[in-house]
mmCIF file of the C-alpha atoms, coordinates in Angstrom:
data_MODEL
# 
_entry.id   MODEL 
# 
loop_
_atom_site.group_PDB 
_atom_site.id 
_atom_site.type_symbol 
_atom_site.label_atom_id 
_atom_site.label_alt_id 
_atom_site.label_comp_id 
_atom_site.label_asym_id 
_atom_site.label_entity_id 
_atom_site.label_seq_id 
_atom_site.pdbx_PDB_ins_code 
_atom_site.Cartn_x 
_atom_site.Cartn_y 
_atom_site.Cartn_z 
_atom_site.occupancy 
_atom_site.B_iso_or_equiv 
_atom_site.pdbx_formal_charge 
_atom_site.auth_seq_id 
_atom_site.auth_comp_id 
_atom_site.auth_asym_id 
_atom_site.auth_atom_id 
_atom_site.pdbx_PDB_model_num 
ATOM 1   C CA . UNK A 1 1   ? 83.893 105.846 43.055  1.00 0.00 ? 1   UNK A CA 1 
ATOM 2   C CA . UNK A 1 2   ? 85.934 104.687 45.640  1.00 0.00 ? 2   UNK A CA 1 
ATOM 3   C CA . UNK A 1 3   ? 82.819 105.268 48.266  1.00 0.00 ? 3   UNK A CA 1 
ATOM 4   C CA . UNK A 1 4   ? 80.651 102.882 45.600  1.00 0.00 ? 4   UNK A CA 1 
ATOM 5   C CA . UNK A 1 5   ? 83.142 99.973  45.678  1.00 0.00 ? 5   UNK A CA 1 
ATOM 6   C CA . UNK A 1 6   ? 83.481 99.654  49.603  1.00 0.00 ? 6   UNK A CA 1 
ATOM 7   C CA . UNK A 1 7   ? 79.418 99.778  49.980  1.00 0.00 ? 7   UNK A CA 1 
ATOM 8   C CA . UNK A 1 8   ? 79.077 97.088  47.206  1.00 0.00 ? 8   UNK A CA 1 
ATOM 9   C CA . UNK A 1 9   ? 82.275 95.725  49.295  1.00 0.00 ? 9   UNK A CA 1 
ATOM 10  C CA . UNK A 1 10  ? 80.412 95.598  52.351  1.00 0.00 ? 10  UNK A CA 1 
ATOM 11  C CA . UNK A 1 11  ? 77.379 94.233  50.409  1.00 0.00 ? 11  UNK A CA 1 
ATOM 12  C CA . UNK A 1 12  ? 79.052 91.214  49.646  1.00 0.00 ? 12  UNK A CA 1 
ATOM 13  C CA . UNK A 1 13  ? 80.817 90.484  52.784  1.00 0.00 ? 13  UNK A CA 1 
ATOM 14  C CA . UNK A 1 14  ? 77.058 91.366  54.426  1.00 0.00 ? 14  UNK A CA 1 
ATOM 15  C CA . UNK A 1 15  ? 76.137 87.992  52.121  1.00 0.00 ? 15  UNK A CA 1 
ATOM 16  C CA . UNK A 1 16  ? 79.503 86.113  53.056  1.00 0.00 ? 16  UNK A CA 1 
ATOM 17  C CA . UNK A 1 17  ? 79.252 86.680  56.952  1.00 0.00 ? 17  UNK A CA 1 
ATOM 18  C CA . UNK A 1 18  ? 75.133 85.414  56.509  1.00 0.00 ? 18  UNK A CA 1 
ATOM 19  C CA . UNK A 1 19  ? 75.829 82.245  54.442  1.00 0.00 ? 19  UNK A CA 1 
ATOM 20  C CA . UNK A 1 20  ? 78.502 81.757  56.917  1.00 0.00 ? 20  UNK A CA 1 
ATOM 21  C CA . UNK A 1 21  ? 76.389 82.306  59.864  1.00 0.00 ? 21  UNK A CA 1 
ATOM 22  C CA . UNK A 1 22  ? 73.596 79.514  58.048  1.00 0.00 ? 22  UNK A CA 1 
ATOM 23  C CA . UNK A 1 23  ? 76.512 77.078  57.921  1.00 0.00 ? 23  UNK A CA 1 
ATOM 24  C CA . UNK A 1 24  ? 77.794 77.171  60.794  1.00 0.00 ? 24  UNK A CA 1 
ATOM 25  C CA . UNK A 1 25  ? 74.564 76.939  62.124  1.00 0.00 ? 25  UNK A CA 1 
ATOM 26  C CA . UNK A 1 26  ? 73.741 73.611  60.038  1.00 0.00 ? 26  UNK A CA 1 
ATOM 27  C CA . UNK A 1 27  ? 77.596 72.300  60.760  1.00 0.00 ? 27  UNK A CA 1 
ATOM 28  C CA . UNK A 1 28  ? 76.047 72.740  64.718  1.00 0.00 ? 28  UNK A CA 1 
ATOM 29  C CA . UNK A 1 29  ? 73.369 70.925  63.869  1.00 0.00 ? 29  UNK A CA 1 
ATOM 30  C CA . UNK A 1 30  ? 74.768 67.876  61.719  1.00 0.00 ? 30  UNK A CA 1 
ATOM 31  C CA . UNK A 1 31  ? 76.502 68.070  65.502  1.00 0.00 ? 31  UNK A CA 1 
ATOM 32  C CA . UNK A 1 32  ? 73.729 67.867  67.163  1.00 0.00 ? 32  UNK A CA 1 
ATOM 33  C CA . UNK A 1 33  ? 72.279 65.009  64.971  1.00 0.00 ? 33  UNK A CA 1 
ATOM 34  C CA . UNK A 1 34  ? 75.141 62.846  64.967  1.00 0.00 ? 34  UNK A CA 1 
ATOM 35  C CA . UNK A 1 35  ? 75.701 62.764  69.139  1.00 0.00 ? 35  UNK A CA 1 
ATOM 36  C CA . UNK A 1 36  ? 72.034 61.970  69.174  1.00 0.00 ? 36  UNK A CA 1 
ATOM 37  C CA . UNK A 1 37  ? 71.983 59.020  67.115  1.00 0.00 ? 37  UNK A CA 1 
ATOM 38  C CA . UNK A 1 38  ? 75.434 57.870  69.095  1.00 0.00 ? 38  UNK A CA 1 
ATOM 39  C CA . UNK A 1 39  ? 73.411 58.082  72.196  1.00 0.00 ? 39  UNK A CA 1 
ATOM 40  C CA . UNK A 1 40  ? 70.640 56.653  71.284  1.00 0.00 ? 40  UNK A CA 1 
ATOM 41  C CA . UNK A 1 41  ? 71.410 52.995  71.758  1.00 0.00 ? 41  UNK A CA 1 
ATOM 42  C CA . UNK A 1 42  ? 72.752 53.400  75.116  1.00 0.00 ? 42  UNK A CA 1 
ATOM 43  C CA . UNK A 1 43  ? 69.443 55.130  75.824  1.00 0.00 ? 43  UNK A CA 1 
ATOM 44  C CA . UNK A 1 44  ? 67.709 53.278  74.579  1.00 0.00 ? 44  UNK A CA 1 
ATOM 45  C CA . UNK A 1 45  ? 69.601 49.672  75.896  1.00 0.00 ? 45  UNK A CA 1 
ATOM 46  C CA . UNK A 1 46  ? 69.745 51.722  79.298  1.00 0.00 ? 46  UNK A CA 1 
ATOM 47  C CA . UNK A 1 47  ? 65.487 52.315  78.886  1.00 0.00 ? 47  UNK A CA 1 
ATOM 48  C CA . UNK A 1 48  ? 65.308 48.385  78.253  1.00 0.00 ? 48  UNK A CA 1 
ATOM 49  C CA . UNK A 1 49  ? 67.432 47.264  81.246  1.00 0.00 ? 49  UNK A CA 1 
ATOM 50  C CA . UNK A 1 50  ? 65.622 49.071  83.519  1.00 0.00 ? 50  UNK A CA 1 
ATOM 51  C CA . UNK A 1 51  ? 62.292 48.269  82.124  1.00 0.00 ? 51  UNK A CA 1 
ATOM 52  C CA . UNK A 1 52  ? 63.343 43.997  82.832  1.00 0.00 ? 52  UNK A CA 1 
ATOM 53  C CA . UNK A 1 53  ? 64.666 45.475  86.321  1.00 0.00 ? 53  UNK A CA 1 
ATOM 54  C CA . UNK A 1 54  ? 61.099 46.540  87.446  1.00 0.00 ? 54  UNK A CA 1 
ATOM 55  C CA . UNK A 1 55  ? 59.520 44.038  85.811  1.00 0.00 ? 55  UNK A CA 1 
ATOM 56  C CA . UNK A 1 56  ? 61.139 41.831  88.194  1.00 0.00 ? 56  UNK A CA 1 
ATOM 57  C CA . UNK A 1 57  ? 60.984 43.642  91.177  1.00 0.00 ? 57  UNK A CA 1 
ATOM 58  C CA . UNK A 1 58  ? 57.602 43.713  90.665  1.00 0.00 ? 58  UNK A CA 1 
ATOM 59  C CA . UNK A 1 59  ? 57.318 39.822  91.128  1.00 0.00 ? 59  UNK A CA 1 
ATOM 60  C CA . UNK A 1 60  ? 56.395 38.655  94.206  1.00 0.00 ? 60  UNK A CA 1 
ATOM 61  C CA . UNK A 1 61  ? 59.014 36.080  96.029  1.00 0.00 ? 61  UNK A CA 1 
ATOM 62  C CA . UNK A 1 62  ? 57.289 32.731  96.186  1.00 0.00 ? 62  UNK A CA 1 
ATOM 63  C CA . UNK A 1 63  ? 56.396 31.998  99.739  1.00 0.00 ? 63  UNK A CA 1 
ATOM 64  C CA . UNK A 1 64  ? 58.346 28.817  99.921  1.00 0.00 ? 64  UNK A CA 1 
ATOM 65  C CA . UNK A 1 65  ? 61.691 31.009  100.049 1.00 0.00 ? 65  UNK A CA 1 
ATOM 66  C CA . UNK A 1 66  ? 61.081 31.437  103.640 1.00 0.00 ? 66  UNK A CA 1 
ATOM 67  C CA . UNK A 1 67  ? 61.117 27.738  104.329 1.00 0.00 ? 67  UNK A CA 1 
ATOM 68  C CA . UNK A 1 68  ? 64.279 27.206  102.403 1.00 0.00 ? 68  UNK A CA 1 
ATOM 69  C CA . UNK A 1 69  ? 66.381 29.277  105.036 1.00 0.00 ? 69  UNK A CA 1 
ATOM 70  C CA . UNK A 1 70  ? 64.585 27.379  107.998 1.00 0.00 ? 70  UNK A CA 1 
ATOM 71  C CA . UNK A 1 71  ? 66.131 24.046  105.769 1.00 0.00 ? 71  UNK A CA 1 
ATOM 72  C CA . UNK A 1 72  ? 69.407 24.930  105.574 1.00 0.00 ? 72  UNK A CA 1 
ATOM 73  C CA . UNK A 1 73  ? 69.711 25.568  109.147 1.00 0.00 ? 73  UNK A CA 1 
ATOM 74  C CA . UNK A 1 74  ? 69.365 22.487  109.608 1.00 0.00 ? 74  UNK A CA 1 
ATOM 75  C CA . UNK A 1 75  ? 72.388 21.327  108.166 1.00 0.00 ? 75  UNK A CA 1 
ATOM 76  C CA . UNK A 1 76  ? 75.149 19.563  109.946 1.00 0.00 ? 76  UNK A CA 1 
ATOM 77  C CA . UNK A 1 77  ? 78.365 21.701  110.521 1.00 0.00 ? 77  UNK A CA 1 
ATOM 78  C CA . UNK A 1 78  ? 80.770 18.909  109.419 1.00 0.00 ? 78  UNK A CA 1 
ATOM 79  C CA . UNK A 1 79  ? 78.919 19.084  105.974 1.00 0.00 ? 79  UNK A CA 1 
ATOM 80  C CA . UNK A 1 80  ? 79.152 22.673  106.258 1.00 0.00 ? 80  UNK A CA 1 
ATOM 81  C CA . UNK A 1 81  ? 82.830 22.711  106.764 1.00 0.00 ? 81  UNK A CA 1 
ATOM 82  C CA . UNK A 1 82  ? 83.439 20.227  103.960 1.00 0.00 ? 82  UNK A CA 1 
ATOM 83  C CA . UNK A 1 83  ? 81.184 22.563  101.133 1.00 0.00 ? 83  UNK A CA 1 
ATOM 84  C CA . UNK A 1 84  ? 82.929 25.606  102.617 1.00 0.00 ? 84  UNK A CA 1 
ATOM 85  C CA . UNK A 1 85  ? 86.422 23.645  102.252 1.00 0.00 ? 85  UNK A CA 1 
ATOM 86  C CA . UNK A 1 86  ? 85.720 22.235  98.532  1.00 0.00 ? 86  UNK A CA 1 
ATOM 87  C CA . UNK A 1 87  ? 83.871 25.110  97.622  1.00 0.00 ? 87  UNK A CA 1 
ATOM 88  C CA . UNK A 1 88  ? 80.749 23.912  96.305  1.00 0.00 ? 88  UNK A CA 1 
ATOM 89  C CA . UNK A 1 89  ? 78.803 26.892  96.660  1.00 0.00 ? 89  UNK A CA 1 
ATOM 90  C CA . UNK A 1 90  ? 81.093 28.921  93.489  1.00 0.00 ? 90  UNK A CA 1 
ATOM 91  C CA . UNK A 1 91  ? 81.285 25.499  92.221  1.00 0.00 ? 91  UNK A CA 1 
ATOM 92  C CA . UNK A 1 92  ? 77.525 24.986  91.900  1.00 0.00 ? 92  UNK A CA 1 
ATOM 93  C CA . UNK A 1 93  ? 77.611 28.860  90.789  1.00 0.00 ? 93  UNK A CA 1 
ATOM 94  C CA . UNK A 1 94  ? 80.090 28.317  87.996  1.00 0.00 ? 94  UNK A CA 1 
ATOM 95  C CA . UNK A 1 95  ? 78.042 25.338  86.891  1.00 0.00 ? 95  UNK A CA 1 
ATOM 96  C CA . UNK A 1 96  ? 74.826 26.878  86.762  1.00 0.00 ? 96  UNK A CA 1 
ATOM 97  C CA . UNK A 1 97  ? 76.316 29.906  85.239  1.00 0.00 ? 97  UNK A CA 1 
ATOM 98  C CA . UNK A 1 98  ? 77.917 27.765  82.494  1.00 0.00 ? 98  UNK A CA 1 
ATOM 99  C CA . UNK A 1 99  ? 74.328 26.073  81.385  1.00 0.00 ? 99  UNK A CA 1 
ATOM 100 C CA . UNK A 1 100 ? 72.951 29.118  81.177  1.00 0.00 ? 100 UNK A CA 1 
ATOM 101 C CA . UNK A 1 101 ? 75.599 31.203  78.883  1.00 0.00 ? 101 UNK A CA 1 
ATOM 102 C CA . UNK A 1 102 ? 75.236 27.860  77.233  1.00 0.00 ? 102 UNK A CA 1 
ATOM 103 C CA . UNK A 1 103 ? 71.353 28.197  76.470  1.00 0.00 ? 103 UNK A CA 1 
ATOM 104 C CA . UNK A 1 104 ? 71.661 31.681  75.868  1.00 0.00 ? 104 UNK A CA 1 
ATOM 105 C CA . UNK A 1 105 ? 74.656 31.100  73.017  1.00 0.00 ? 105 UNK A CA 1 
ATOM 106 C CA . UNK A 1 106 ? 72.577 28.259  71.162  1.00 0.00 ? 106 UNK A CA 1 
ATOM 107 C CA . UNK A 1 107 ? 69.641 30.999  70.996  1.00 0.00 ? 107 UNK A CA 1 
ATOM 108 C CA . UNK A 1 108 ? 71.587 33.387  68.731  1.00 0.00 ? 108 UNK A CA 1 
ATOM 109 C CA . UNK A 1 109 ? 71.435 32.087  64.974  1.00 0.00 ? 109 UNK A CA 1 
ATOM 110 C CA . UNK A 1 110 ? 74.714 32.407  63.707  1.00 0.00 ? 110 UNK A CA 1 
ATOM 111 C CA . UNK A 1 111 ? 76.664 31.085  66.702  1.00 0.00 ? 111 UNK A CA 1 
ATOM 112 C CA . UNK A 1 112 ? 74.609 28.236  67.645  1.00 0.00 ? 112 UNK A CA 1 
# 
C-alpha cells in the first residue's frame, strides 16, 4: 500500500515539476517580451538617427564652401580681434540656435 501511494506520489510531483518547468519557461519569456519592447524605441530612434546621418553625408558640399574660406582670409585683424573680444562668433551661434529651437517648437501642435 505504502509502495502504491509514493508511485501515485511521484506521479503527481512528475505533473507539478512539468507545469512548473512550462511556467517558468513562459515567466522567461513574458521576460524576454517585455525587454524587447523596452528596447525597441531606442532601436528603433537609434535606426532613424543614423539613417538622417547618412543621408547627409551623402550630400555633396556645395562648391562655393571653398571660396568662403579664401573670404574670410581676407579679413582685417583689428576686426578679428574685436569679434574674438565681443564674441560674436557664440553670439551669432546662440542666435541662430535660438531661431531654430524656435521653428522647431511652433511645429509641434500642442506647444505652439
Amino acid at each position: 500500500m505504502e509502495g502504491l501511494l509514493n508511485s501515485i506520489l511521484n506521479f503527481f510531483r512528475a505533473i507539478w515539476d512539468a507545469f512548473k518547468a512550462i511556467f517558468d519557461w513562459l515567466n522567461a519569456a513574458l521576460d524576454a517580451f517585455v525587454d524587447f519592447l523596452m528596447n525597441l524605441p531606442a532601436w528603433a530612434f537609434s535606426k532613424i538617427t543614423e539613417g538622417i546621418v547618412s543621408f547627409f553625408n551623402a550630400i555633396p558640399v556645395p562648391d562655393f564652401f571653398a571660396s568662403a574660406a579664401s573670404a574670410f582670409g581676407s579679413v582685417p585683424s583689428e576686426v578679428v580681434f574685436f569679434a574674438e573680444a565681443f564674441q560674436i562668433g557664440p553670439g551669432v551661434a546662440m542666435v541662430l540656435g535660438a531661431y531654430l529651437l524656435r521653428f522647431i517648437l511652433r511645429r509641434i501642435p500642442f506647444i505652439g
